[in-house]
C-alpha positions, -999 to 999 in steps of 0.1 A, spaced: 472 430 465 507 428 458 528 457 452 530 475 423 558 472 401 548 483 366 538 520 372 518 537 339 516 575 339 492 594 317 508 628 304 482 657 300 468 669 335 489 642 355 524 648 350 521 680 331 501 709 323 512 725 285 486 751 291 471 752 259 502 743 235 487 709 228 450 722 220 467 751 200 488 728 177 460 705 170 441 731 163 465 750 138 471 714 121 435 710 116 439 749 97 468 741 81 450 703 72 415 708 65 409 746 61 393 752 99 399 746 133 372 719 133 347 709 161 353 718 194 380 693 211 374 675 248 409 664 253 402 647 291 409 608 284 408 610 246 433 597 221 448 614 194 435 586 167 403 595 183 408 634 181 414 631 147 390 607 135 363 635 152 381 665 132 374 638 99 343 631 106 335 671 109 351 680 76 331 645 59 364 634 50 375 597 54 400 582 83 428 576 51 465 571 63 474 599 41 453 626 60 464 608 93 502 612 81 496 645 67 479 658 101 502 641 130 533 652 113 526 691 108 507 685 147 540 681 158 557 705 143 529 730 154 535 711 194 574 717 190 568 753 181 540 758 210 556 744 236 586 765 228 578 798 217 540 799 221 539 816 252 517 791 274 520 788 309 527 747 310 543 734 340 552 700 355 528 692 381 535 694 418 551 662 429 555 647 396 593 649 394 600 637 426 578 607 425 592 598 391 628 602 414 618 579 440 602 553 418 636 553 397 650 544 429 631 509 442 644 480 428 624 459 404 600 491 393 590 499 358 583 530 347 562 538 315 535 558 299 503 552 294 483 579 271 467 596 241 493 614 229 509 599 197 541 586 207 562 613 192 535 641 210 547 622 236 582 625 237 578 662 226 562 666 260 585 651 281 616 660 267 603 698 270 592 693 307 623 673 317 610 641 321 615 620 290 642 601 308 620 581 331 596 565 304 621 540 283 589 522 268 548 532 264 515 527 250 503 558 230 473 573 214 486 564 177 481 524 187 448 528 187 418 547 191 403 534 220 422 538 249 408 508 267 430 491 243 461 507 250 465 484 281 478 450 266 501 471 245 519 484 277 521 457 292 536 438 259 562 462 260 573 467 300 578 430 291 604 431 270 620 465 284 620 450 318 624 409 310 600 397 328 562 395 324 535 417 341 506 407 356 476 428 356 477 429 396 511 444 399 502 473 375 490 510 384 478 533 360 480 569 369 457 594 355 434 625 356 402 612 342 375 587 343 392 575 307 424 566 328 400 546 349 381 530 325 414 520 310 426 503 345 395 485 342 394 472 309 431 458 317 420 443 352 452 467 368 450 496 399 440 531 388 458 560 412 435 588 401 449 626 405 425 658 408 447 679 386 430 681 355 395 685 349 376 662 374 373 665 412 381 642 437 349 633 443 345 630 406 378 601 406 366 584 434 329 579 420 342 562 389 358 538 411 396 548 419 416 527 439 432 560 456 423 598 446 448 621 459 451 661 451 485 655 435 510 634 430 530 652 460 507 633 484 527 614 509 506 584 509 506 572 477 541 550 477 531 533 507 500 523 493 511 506 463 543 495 473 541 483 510 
């Protein structure tokens, strides 16, 4: 295989951990939306047009872009608040800030994001945690529902951040969950799977991971996708 240059990160239990703010504020939105928290939320993988479309369907209300407007935008006020005076023990996760270094360091790599958050849930994230800087372009959970579809739309827009065109061969996508797997699949790239959110190794490697490691602080993982 050749080496990977276009390098996709997931957010939530890869690069960072909010400790609750994200559930928190989507759950406070869905108060301040809807009149309830809603049904319980499995956030592992899922999209935030596909967390919302579940709150909906909970309160029988239909997926109108009113509601969706109306939700996302006091979500991320609610996020903005969490993260910064909520109290929750988020953190970035060991070795994510030095691999996004090195990376930013070997010629001809692209960095992005690949993930459920809506784009501006996104950037929320990062900028709190320090990292926005290293993700100039992304595919996000407000481009669709279905992850599995988020793939093209990444790799659309590395192409015009980077100038060039990439294939599906010189793409990783890095991620916590069988979703971020899946999503690899669906776009014919790599998946680097990390044991940092909800599923084991053993978990990652038996939905067909090209690498599991314990964290992104593993030594091995740039010499396997760029040697």
């Amino acid at each position: 295989m050749p080496p990977a240059k276009l390098w996709l990160f997931d957010i939530d239990g890869t690069l960072v951990d909010t400790g609750g703010a994200g559930m928190r504020a989507l759950q406070e939105a869905a108060i301040e939306c809807f009149g309830g928290e809603g049904p319980p939320l499995d956030l592992a993988g899922s999209t935030d047009l596909g967390v919302l479309a579940g709150i909906l369907a909970h309160f029988e209300r239909p997926h109108g872009r009113e509601d969706e407007a109306f939700f996302f935008g006091t979500y991320l006020r609610r996020l903005e608040w969490q993260l910064e005076h909520g109290g929750f023990p988020g953190r970035v996760l060991p070795g994510a800030a030095e691999l996004l270094e090195e990376l930013a360091r070997v010629p001809d790599v692209s960095i992005g994001l690949l993930t459920g958050n809506v784009a501006d849930g996104a950037a929320a994230k990062m900028r709190h945690y320090g990292l926005l800087h290293h993700f100039p372009f992304g595919a996000y959970g407000c481009d669709h529902a279905d992850r599995n579809l988020l793939g093209p739309v990444a790799l659309e827009r590395a192409a015009i951040h980077a100038g060039r065109d990439f294939t599906a061969e010189e793409t990783l996508v890095i991620g916590d969950t069988p979703k971020d797997i899946a999503c690899a699949r669906a776009m014919g790239a790599r998946c680097l799977a990390v044991a940092t959110g909800k599923f084991s190794a053993e978990q990652l490697c038996a939905y067909g991971a090209d690498m599991v490691v314990q964290g992104l602080d593993d030594p091995e993982i740039l010499e396997a996708f760029l040697s």
